[in-house]
C-alpha positions as CSV (number, residue, x, y, z in Angstrom):
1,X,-119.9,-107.4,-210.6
2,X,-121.0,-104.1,-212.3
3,X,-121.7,-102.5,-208.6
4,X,-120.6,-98.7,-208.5
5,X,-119.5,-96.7,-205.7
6,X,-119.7,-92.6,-205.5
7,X,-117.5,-92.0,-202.6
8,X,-117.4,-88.3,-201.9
9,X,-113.5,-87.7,-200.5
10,X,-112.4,-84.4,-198.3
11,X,-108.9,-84.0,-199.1
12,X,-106.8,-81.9,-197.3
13,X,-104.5,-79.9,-197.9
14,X,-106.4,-78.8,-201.0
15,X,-105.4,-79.5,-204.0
16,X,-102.6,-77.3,-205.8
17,X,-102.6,-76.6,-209.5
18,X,-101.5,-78.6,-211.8
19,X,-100.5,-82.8,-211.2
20,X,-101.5,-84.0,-207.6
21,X,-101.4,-87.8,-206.4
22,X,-104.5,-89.5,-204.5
23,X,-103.7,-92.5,-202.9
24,X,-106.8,-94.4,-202.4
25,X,-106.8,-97.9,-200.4
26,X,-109.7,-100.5,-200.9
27,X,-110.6,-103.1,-198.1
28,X,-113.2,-105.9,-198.2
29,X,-114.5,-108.1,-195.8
30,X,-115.8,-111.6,-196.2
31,X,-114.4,-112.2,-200.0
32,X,-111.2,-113.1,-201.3
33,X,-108.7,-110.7,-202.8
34,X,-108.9,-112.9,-206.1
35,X,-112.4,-111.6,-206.4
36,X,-112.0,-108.0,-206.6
37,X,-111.6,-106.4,-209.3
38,X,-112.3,-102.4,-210.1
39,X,-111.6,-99.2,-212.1
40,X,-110.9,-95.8,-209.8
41,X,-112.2,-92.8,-211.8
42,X,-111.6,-89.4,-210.1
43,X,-113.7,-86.1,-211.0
44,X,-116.0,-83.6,-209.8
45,X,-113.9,-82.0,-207.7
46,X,-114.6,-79.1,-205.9
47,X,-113.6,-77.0,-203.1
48,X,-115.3,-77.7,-199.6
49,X,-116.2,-75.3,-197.2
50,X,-115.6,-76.0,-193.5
51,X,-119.6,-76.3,-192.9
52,X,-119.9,-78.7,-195.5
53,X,-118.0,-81.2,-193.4
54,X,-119.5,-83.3,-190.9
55,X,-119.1,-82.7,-187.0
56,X,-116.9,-85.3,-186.8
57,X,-114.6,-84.0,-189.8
58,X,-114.6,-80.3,-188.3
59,X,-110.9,-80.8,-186.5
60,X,-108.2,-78.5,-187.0
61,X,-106.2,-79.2,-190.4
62,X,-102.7,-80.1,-190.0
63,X,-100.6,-78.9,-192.3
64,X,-98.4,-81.9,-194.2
65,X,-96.7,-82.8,-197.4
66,X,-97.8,-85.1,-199.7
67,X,-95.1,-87.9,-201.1
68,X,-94.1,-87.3,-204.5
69,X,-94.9,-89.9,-207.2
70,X,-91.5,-91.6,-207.1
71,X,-92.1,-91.9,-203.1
72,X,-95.7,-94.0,-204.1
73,X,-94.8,-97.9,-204.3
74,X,-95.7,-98.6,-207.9
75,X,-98.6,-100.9,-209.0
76,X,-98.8,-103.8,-211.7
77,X,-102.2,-103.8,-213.2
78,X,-102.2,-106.6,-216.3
79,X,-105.5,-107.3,-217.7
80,X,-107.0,-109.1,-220.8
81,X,-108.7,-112.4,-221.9
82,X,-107.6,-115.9,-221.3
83,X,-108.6,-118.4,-224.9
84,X,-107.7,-122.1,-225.7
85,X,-105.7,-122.6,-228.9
86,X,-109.2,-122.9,-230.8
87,X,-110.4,-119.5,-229.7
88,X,-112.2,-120.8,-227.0
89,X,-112.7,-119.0,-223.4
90,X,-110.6,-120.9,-221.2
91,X,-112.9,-120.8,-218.3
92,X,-111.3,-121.7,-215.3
93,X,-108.1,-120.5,-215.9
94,X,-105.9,-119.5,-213.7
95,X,-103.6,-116.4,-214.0
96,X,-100.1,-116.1,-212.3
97,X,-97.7,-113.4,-211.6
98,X,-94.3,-114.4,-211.1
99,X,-90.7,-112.7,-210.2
100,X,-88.8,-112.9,-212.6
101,X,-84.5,-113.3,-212.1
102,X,-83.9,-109.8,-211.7
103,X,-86.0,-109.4,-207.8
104,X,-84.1,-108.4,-205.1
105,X,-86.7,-109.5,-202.7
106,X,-88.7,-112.6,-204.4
107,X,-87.0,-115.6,-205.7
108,X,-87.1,-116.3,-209.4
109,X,-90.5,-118.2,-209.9
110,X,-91.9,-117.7,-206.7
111,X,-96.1,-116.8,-207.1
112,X,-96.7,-113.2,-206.1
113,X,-100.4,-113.1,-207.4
114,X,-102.5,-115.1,-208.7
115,X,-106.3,-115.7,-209.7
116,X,-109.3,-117.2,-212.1
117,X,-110.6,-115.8,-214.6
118,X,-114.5,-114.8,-214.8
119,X,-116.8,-116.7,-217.1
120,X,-116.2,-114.4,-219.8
121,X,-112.6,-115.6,-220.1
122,X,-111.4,-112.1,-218.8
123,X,-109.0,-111.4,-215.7
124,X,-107.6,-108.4,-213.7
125,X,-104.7,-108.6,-211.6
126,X,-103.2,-106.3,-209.5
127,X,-99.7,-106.3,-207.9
128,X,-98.2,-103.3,-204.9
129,X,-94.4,-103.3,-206.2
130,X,-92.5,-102.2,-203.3
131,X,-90.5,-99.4,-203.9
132,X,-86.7,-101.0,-204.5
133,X,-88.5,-103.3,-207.4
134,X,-89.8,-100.7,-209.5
135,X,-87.6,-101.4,-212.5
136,X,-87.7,-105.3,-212.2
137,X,-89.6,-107.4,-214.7
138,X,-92.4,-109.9,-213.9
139,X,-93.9,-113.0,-215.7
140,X,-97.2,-113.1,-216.0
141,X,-98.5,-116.4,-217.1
142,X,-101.9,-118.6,-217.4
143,X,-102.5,-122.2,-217.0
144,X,-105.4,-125.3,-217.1
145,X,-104.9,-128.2,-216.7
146,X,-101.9,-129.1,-218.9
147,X,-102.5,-126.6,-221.6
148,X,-100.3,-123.4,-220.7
149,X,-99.4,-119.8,-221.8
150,X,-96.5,-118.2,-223.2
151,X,-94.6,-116.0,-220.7
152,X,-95.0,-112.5,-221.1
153,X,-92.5,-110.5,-219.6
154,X,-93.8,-107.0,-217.7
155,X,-92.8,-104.1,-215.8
156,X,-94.2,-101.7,-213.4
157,X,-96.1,-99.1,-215.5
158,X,-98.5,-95.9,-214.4
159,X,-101.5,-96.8,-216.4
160,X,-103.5,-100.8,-217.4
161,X,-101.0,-102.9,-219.9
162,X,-103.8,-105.2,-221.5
163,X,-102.3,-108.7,-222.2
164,X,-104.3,-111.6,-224.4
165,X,-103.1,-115.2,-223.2
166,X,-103.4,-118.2,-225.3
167,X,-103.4,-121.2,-223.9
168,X,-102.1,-125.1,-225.3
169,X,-100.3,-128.1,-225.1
170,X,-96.3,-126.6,-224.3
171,X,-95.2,-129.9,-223.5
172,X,-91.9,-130.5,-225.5
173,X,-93.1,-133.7,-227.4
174,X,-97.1,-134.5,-228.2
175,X,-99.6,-135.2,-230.8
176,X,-102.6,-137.5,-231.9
177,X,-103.3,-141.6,-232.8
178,X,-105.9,-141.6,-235.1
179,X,-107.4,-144.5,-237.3
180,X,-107.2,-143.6,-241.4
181,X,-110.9,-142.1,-241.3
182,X,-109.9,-139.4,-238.0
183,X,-111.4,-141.3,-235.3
184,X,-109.1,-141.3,-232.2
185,X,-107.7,-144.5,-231.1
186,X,-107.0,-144.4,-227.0
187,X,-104.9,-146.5,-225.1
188,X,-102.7,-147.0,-227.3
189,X,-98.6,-146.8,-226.4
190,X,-96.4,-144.3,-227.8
191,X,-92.9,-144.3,-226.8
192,X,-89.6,-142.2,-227.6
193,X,-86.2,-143.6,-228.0
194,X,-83.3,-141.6,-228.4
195,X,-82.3,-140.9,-232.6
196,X,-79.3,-142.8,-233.9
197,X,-78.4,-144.3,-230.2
198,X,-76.5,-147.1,-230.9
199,X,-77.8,-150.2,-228.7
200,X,-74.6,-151.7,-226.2
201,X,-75.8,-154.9,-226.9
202,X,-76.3,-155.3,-230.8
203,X,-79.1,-157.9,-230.5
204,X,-81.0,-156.1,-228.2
205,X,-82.7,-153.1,-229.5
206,X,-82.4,-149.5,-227.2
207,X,-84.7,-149.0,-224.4
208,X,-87.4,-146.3,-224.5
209,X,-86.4,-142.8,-223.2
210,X,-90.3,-142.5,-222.3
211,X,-93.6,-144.0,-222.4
212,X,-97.1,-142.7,-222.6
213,X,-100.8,-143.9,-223.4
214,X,-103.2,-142.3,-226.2
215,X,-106.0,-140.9,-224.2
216,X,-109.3,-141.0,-224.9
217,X,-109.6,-138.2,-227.4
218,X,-106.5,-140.0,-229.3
219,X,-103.6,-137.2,-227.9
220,X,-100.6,-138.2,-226.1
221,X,-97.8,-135.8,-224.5
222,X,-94.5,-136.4,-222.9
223,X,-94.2,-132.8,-220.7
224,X,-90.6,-133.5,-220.3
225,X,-87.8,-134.3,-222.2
226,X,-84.5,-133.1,-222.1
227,X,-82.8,-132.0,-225.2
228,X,-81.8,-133.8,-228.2
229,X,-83.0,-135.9,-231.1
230,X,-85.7,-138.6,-230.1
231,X,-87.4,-141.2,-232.5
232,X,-91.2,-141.8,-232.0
233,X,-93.4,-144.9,-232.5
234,X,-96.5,-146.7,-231.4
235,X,-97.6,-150.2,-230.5
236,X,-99.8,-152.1,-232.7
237,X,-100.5,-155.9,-233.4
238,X,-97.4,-157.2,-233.8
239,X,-94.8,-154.8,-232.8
240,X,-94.3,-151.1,-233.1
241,X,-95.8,-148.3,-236.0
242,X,-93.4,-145.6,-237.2
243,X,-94.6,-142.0,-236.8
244,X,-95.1,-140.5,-240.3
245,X,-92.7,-138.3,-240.4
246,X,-89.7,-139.9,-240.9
247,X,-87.1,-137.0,-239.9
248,X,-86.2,-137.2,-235.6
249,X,-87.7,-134.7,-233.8
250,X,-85.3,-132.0,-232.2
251,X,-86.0,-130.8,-228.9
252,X,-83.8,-127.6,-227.9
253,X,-82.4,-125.9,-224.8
254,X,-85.9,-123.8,-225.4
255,X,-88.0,-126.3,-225.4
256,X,-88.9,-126.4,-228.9
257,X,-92.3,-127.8,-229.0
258,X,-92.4,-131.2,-231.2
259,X,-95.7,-132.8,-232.5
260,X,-95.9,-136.1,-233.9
261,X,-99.0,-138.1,-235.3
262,X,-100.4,-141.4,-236.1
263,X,-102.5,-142.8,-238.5
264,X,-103.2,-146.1,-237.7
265,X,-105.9,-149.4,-238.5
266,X,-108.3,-149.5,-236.2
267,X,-107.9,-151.7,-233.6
268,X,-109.8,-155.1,-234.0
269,X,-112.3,-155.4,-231.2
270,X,-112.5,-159.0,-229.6
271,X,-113.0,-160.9,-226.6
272,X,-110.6,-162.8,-224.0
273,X,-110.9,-166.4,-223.1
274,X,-109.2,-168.1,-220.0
275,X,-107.3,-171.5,-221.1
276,X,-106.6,-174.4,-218.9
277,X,-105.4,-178.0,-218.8
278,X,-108.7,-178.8,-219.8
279,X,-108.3,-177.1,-222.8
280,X,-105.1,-179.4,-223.5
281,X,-102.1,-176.6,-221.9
282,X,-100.0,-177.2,-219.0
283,X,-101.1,-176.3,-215.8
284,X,-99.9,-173.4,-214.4
């Protein structure tokens, strides 16, 4: 990182007035290609003179013609900084590029590039489009753990797009157990049940669609659910909490994303004790 290269380059035929394309191709050895990253700046150019070659260089020139731009497969270069929902750096982050529906070549979904973002948070990624792609869109997408970005949709364009990605909780259906002061209260059951489902059996209550446990920091998720209207409650003491709103939540063919929390009484902490026959119970 912050290494810089002057690489004097002899090209030939000389450049002609006005727009020319340089094609430049980088190789590295012993690295991966997710660890590259670099800006090309081109200047201080000047006209060489045949003795200002080296021996080696001193061949006959060969007359050819350069391809023109629309010749040159196309490259995707998306850059920008990857952030929790809280503005934090998401440090070890990764960053996808996908095809999108419209490839001829890749199938929808299918990973053409992909890489981690530095320790500042910040990522480079850089795509060859083959020619026959050029006007096809591409996701580009970043992901930890299950916190996730929003899918930006780009295209093939001849300078950097810059793209900020935020990432946090896109499951369909999550949200918090916490006791009436804010502490978190883990391990506790949430489950969803479909809204106004009408039970088969009228004395026995409608099964759960889904169930999940409050982790330690209180937060619960369900990352999928299909959609429709869903009920949500937790277990306590005795039976089952309402959530605290009181409306269903709607999920949508987009995924809507639905948070629900709890406030609960804190748990009461106790002990367990084995009883036996001894006790005065049957034995079991």
């Amino acid at each position: 990182e912050g290494n810089f290269f002057d690489v004097p380059i002899a090209v030939s035929p000389p450049l002609r007035p006005g727009r020319n394309v340089v094609a430049v191709e980088i190789h590295q050895a012993n690295a991966r290609s997710s660890d590259l990253g670099f800006d090309l700046e081109l200047g201080g150019f000047r006209r060489l003179a045949p003795t200002d070659l080296p021996p080696t260089d001193r061949s006959p020139v060969v007359p050819g013609n350069l391809p023109k731009p629309d010749e040159l497969p196309p490259l995707l270069v998306a850059s920008g900084l990857v952030t929790t929902d809280d503005g934090r750096v998401a440090r070890g982050a990764r960053v996808m590029l996908r095809a999108a529906g419209d490839s001829p070549e890749a199938s929808p979904g299918e990973s053409l590039s992909s890489l981690t973002v530095d320790g500042s948070g910040r990522y480079t990624i850089v795509h060859r489009v083959p020619i026959e792609e050029r006007e096809s869109t591409f996701v580009l997408e970043s992901s930890r753990g299950y916190l996730a970005s929003e899918r930006v949709e780009v295209r093939p364009r001849e300078s950097r797009q810059e793209f900020d990605l935020e990432l946090r909780d896109r499951a369909p259906l999550s949200g918090e157990v916490l006791t009436f002061d804010e502490s978190p209260l883990g391990g506790v059951i949430v489950q969803v049940l479909r809204s106004g489902e009408e039970p088969v059996d009228s004395d026995v209550p409608a099964g759960p669609v889904a169930t999940t446990l409050s982790d330690e920091r209180g937060r619960y998720r369900f990352p999928s659910l299909s959609p429709g209207s869903y009920a949500v409650r937790a277990q306590v003491p005795g039976g089952f909490a309402e959530a605290e709103r009181s409306e269903p939540v709607v999920i949508g063919e987009e995924g809507q994303l639905g948070r629900v929390d709890f406030h609960l009484p804190a748990f009461k902490k106790g002990t367990w004790k084995h009883w036996t026959h001894a006790e005065g119970l049957p034995d079991n």
